[in-house]
CHARMM internal coordinates of N, CA and C (Angstrom, degrees):
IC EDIT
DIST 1 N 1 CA 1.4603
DIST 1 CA 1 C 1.5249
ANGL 1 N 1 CA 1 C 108.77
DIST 1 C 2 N 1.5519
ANGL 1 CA 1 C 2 N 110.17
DIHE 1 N 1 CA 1 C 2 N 137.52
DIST 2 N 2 CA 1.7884
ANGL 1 C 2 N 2 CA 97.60
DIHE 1 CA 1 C 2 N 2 CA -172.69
DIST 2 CA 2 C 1.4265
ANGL 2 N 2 CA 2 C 89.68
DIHE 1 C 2 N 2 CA 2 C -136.93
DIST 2 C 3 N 1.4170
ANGL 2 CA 2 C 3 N 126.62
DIHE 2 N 2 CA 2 C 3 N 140.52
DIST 3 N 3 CA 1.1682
ANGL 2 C 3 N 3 CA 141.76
DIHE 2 CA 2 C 3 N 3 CA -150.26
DIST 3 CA 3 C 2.0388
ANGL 3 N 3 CA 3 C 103.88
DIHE 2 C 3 N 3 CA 3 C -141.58
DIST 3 C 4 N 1.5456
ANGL 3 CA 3 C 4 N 90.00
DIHE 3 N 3 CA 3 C 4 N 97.32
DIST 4 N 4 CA 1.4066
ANGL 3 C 4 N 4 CA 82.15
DIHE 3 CA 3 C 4 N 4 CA 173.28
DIST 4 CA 4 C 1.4337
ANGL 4 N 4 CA 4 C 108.54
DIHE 3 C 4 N 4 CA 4 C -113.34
DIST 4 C 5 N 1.6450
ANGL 4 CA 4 C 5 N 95.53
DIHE 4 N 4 CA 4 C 5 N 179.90
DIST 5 N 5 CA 2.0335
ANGL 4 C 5 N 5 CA 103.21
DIHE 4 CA 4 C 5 N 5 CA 174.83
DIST 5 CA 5 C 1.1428
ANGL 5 N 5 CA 5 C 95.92
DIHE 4 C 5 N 5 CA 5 C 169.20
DIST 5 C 6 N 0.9800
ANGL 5 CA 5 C 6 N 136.35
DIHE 5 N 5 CA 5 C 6 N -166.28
DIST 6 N 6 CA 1.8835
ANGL 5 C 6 N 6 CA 158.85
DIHE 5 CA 5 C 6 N 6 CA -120.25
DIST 6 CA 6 C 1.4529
ANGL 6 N 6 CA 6 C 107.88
DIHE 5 C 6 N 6 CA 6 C -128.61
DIST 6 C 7 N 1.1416
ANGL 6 CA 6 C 7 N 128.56
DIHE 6 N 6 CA 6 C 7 N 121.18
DIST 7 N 7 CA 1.6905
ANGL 6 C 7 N 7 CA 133.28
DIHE 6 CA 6 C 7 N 7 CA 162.07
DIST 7 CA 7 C 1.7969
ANGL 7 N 7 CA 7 C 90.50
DIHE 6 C 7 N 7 CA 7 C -74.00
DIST 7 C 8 N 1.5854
ANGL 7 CA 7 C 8 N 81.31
DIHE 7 N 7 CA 7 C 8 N 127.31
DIST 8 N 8 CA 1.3723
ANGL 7 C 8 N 8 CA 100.56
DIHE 7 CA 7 C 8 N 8 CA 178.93
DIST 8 CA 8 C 1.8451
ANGL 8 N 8 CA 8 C 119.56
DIHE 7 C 8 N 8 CA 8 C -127.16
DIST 8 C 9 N 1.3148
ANGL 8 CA 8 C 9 N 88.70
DIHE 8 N 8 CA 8 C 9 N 71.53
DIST 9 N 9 CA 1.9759
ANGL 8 C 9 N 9 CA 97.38
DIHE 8 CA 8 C 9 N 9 CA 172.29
DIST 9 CA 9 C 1.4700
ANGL 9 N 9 CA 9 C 125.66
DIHE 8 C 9 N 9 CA 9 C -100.82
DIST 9 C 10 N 1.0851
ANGL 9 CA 9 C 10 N 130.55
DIHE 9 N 9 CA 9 C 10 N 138.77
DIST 10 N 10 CA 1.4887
ANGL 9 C 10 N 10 CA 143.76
DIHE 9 CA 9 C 10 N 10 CA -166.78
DIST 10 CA 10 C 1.4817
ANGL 10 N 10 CA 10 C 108.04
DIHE 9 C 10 N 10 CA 10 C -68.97
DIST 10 C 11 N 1.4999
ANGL 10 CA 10 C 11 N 123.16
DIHE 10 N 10 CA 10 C 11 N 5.69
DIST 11 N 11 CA 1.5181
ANGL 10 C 11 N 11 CA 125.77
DIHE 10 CA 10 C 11 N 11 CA -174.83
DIST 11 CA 11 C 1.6535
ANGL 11 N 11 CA 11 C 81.88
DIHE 10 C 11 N 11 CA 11 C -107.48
DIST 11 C 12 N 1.1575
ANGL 11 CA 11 C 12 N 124.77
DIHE 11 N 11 CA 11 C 12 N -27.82
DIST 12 N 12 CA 1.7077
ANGL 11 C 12 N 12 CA 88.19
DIHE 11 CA 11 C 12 N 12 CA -166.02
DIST 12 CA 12 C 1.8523
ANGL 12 N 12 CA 12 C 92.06
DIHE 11 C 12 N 12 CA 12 C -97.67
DIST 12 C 13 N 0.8861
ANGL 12 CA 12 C 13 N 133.44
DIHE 12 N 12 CA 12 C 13 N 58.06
DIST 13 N 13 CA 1.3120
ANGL 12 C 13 N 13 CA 137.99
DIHE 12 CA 12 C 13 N 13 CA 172.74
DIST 13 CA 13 C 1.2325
ANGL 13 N 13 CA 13 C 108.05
DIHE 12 C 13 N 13 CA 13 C -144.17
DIST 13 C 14 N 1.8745
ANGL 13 CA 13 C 14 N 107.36
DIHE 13 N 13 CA 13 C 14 N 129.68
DIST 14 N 14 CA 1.1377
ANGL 13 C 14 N 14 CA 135.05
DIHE 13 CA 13 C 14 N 14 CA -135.17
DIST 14 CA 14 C 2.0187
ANGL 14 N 14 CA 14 C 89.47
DIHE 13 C 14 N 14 CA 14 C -106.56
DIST 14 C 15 N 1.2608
ANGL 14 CA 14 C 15 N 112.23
DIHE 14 N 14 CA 14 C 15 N 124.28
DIST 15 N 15 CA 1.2013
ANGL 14 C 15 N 15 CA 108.80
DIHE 14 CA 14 C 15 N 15 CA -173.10
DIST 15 CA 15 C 1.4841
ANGL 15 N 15 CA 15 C 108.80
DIHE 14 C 15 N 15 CA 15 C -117.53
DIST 15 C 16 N 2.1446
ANGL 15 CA 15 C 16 N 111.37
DIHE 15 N 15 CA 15 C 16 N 140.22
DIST 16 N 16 CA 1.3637
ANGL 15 C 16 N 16 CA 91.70
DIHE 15 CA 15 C 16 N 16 CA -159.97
DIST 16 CA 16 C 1.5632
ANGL 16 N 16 CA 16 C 113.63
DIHE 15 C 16 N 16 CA 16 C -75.17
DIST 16 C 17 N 1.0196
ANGL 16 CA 16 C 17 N 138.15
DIHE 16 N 16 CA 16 C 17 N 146.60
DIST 17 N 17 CA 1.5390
ANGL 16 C 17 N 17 CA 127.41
DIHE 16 CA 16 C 17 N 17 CA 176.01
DIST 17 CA 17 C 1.7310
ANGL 17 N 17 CA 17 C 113.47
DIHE 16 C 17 N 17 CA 17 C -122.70
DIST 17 C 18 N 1.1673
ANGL 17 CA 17 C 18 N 102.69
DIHE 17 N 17 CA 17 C 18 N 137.04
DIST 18 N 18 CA 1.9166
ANGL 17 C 18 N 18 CA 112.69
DIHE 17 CA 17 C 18 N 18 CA 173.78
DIST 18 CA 18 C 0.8798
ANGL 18 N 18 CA 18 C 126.88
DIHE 17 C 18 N 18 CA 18 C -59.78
DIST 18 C 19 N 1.5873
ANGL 18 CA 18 C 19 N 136.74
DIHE 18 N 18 CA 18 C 19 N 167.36
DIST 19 N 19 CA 1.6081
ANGL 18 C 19 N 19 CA 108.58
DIHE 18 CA 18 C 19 N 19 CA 156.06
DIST 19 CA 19 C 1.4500
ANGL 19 N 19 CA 19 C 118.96
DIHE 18 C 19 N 19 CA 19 C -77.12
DIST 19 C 20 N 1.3689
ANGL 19 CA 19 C 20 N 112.82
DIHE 19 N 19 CA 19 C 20 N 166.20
DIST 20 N 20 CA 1.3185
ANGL 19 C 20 N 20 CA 111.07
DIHE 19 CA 19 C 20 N 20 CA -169.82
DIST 20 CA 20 C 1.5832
ANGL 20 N 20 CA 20 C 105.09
DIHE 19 C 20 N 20 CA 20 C -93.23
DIST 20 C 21 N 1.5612
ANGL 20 CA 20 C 21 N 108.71
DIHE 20 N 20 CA 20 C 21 N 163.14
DIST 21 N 21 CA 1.7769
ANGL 20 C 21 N 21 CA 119.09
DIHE 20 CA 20 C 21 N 21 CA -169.30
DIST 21 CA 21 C 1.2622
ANGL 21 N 21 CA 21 C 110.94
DIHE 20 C 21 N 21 CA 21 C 90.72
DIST 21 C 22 N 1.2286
ANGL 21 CA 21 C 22 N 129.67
DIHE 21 N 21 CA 21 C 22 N -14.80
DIST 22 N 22 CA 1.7686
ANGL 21 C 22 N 22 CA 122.33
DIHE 21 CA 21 C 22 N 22 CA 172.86
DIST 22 CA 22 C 1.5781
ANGL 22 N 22 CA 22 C 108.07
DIHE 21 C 22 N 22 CA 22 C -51.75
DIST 22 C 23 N 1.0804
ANGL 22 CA 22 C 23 N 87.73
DIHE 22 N 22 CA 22 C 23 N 132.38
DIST 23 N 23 CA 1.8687
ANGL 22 C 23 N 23 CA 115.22
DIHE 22 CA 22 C 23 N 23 CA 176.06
DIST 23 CA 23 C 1.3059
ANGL 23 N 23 CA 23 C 105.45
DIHE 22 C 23 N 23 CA 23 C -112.77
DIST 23 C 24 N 1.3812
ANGL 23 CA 23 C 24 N 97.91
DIHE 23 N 23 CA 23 C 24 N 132.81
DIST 24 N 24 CA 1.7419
ANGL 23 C 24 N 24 CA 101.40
DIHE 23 CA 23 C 24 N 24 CA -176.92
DIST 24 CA 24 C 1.2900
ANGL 24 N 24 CA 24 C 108.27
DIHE 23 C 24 N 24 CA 24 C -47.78
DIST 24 C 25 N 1.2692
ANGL 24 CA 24 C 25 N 111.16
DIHE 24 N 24 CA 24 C 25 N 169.94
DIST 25 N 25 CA 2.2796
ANGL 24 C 25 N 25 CA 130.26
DIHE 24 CA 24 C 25 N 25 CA 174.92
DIST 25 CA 25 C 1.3775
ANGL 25 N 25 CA 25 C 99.35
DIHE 24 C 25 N 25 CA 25 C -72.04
DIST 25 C 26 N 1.3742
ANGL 25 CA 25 C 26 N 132.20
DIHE 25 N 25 CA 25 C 26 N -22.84
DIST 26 N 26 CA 1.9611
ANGL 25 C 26 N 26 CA 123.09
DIHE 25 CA 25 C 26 N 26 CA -144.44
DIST 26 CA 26 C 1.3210
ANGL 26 N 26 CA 26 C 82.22
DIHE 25 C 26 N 26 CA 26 C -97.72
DIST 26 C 27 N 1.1153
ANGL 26 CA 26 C 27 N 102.53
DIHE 26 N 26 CA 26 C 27 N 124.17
DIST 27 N 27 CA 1.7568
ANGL 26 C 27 N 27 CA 127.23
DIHE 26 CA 26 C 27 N 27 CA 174.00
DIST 27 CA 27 C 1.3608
ANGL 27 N 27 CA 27 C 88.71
DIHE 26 C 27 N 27 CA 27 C -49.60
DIST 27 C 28 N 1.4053
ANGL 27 CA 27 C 28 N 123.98
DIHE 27 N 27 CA 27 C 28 N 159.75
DIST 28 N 28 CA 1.4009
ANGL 27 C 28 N 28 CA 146.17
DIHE 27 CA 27 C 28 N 28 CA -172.37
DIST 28 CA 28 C 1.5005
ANGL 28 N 28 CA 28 C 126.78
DIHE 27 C 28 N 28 CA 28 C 56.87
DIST 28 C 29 N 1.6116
ANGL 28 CA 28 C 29 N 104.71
DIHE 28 N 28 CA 28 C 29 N -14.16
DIST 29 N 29 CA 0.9722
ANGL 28 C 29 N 29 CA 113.02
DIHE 28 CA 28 C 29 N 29 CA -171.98
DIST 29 CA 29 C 1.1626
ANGL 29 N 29 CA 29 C 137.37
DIHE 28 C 29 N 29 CA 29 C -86.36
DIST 29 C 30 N 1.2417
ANGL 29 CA 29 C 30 N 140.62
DIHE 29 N 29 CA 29 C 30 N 99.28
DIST 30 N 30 CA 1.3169
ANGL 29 C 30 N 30 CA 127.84
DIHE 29 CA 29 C 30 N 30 CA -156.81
DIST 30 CA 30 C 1.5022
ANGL 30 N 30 CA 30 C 120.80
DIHE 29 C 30 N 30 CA 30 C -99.38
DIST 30 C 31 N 1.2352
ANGL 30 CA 30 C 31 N 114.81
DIHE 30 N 30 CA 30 C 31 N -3.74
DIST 31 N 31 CA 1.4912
ANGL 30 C 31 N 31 CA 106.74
DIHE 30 CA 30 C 31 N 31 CA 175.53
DIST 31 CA 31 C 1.7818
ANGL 31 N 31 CA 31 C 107.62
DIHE 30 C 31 N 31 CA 31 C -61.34
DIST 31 C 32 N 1.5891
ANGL 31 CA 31 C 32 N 80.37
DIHE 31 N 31 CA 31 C 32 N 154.01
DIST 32 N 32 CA 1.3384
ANGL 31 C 32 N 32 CA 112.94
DIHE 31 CA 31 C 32 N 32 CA -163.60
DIST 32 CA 32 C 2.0597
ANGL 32 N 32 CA 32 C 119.23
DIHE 31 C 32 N 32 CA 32 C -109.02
DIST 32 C 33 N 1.2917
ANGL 32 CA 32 C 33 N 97.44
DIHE 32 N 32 CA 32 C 33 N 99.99
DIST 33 N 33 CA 1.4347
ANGL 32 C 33 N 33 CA 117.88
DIHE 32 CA 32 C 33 N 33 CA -172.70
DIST 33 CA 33 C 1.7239
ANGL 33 N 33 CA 33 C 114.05
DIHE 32 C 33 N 33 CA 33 C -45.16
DIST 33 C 34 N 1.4558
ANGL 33 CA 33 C 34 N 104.79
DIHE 33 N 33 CA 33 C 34 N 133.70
DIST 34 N 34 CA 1.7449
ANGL 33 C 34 N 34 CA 111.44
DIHE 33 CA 33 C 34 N 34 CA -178.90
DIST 34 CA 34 C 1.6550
ANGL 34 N 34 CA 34 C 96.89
DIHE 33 C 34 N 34 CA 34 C -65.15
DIST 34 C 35 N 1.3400
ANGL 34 CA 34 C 35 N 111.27
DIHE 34 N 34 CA 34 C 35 N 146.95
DIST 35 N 35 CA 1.4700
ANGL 34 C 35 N 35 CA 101.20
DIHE 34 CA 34 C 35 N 35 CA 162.96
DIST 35 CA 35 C 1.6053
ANGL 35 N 35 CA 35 C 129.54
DIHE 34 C 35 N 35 CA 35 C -65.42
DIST 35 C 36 N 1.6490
ANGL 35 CA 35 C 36 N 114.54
DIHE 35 N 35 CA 35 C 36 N -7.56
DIST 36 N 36 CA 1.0279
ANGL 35 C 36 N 36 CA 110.54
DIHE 35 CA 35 C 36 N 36 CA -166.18
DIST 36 CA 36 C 2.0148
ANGL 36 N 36 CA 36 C 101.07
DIHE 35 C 36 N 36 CA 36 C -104.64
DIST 36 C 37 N 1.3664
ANGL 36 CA 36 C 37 N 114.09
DIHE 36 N 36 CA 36 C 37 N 13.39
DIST 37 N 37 CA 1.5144
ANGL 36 C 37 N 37 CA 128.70
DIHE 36 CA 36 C 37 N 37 CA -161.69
DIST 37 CA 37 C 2.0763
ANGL 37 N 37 CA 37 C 93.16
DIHE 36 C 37 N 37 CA 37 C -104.54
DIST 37 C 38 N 1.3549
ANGL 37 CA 37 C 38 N 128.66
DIHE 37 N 37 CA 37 C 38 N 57.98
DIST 38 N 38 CA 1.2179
ANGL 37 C 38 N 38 CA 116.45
DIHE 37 CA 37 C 38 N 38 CA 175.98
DIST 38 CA 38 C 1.9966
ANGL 38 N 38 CA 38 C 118.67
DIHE 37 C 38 N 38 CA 38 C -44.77
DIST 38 C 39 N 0.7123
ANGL 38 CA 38 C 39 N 120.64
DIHE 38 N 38 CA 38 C 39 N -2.42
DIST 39 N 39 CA 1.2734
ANGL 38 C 39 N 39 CA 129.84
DIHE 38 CA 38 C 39 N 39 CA 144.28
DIST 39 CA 39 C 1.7113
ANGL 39 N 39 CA 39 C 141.14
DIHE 38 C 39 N 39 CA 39 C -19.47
DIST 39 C 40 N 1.2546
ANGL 39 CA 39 C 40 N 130.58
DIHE 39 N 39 CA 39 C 40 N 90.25
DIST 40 N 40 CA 1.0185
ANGL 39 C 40 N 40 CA 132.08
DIHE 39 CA 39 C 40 N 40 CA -165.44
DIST 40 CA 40 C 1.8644
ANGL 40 N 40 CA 40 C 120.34
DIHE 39 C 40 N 40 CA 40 C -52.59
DIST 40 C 41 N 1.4717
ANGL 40 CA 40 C 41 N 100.27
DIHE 40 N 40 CA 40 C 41 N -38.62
DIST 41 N 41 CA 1.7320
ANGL 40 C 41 N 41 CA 120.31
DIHE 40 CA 40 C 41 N 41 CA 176.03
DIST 41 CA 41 C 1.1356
ANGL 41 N 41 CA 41 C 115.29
DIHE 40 C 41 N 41 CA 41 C -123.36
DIST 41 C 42 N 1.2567
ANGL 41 CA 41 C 42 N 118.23
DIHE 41 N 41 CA 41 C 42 N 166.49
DIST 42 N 42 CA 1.6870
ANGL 41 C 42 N 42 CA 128.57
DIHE 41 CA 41 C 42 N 42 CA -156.63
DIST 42 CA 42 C 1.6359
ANGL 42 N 42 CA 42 C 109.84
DIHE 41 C 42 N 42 CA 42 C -74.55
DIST 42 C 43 N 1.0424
ANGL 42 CA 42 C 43 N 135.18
DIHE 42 N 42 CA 42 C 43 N -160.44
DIST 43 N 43 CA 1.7057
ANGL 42 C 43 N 43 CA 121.33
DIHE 42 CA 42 C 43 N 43 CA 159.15
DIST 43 CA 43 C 1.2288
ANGL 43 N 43 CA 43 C 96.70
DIHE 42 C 43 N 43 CA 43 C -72.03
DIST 43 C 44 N 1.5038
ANGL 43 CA 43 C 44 N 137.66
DIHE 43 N 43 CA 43 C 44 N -50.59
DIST 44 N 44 CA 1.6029
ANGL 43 C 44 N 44 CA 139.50
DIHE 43 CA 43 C 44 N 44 CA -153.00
DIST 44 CA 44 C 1.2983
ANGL 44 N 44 CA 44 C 96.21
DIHE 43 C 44 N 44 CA 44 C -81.58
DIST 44 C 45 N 2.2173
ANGL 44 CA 44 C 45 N 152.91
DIHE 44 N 44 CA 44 C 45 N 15.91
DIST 45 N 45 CA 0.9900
ANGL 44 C 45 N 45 CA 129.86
DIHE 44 CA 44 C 45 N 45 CA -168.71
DIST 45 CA 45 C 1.5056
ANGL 45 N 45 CA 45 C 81.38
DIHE 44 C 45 N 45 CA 45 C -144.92
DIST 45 C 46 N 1.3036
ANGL 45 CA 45 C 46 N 128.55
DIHE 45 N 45 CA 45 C 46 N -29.71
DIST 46 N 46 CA 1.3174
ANGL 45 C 46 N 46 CA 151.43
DIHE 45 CA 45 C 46 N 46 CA 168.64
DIST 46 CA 46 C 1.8083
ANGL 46 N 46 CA 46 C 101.97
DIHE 45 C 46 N 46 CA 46 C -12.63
DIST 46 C 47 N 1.4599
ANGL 46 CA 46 C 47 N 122.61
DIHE 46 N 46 CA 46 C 47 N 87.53
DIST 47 N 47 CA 1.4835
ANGL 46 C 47 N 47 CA 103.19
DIHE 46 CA 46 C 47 N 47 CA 171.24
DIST 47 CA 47 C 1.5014
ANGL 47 N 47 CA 47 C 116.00
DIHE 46 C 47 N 47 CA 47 C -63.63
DIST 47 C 48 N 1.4998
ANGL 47 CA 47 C 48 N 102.43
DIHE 47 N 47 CA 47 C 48 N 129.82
DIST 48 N 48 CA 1.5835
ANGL 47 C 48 N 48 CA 106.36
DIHE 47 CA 47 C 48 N 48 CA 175.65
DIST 48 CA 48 C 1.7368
ANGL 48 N 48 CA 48 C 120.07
DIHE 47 C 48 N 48 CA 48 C -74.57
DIST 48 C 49 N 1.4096
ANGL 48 CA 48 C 49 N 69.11
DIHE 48 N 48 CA 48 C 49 N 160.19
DIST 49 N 49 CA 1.7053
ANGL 48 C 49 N 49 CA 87.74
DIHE 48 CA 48 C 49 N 49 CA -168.83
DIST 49 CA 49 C 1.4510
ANGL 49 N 49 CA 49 C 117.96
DIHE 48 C 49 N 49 CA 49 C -150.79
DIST 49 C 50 N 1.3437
ANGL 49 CA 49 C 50 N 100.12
DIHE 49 N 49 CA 49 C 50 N 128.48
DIST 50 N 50 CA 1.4991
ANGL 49 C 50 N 50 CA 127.57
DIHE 49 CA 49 C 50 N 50 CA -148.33
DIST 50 CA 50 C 1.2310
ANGL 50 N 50 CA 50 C 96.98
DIHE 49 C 50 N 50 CA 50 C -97.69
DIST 50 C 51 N 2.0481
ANGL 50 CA 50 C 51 N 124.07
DIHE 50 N 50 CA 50 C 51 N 104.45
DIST 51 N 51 CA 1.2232
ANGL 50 C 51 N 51 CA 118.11
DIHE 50 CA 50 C 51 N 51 CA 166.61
DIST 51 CA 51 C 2.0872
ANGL 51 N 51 CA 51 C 121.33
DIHE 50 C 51 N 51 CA 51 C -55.61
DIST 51 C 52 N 1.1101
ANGL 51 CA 51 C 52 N 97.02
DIHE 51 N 51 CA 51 C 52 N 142.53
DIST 52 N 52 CA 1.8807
ANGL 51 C 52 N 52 CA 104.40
DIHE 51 CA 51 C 52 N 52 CA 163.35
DIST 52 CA 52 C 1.3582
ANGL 52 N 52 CA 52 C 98.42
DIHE 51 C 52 N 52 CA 52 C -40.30
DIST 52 C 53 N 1.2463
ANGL 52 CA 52 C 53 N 105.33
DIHE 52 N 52 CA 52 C 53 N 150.66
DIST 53 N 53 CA 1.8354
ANGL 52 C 53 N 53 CA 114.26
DIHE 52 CA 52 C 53 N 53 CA 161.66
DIST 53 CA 53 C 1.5817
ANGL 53 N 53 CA 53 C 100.20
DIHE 52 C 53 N 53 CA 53 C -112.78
DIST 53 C 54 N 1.7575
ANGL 53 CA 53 C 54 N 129.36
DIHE 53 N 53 CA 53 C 54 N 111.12
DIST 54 N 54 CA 0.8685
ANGL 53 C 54 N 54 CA 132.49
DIHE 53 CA 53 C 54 N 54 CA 168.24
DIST 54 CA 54 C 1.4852
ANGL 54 N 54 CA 54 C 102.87
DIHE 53 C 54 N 54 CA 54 C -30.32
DIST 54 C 55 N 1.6955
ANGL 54 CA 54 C 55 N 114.20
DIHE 54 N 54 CA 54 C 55 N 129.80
DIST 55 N 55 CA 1.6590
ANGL 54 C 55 N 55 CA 114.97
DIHE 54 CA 54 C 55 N 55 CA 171.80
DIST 55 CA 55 C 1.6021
ANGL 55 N 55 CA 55 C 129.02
DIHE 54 C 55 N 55 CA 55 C 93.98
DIST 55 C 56 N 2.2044
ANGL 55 CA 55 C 56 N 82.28
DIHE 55 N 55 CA 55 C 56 N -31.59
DIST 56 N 56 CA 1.4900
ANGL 55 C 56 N 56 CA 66.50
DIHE 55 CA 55 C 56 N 56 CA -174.88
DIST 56 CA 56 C 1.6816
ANGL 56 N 56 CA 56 C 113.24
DIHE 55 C 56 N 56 CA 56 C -129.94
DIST 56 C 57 N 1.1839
ANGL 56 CA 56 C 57 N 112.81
DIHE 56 N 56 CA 56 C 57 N 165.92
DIST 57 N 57 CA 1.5350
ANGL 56 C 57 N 57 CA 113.19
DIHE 56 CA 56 C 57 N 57 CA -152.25
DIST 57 CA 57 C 1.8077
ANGL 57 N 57 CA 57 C 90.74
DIHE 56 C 57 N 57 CA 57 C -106.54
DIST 57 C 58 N 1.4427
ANGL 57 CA 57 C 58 N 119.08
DIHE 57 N 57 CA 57 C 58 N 120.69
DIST 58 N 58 CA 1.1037
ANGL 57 C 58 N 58 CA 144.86
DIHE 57 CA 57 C 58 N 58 CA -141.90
DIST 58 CA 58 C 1.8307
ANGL 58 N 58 CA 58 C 103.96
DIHE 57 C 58 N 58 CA 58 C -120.22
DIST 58 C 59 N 1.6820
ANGL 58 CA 58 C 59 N 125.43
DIHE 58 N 58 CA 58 C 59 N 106.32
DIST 59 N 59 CA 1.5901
ANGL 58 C 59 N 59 CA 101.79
DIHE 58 CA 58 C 59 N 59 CA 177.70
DIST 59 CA 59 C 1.1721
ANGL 59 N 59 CA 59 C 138.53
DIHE 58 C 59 N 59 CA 59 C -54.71
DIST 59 C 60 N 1.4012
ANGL 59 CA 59 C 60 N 157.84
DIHE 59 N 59 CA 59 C 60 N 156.66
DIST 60 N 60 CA 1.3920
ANGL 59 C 60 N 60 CA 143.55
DIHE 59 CA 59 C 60 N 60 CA -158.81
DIST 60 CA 60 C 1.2661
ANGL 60 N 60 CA 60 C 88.24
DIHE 59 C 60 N 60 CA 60 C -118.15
END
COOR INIT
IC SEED 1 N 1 CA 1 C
IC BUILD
């Protein structure tokens, strides 16, 4: 029995990246965004966001 398939390593995967120098949107704010963070604001400007709870019905 001969069993083939795919080498599967995380180096040959192409990751999307930003340009670099983006400064967060939040007025005053000057930290400065990773290129790999597509993200408009920093973690600390970051509007949160509340995953679904499989099942359960959540108030808006």
């Amino acid at each position: 029995m001969r069993v083939i398939g795919e080498k599967f390593t995380s180096i040959e995967r192409n990751l999307p990246v930003s340009d670099a120098g983006r400064v967060c949107l939040e007025p005053e704010c000057e930290t400065q965004l990773s290129r790999y963070n597509d993200q408009e604001f920093c973690s600390l400007h970051a509007p949160m966001v509340v995953p679904r709870m499989r099942g359960k019905i959540l108030d808006d």
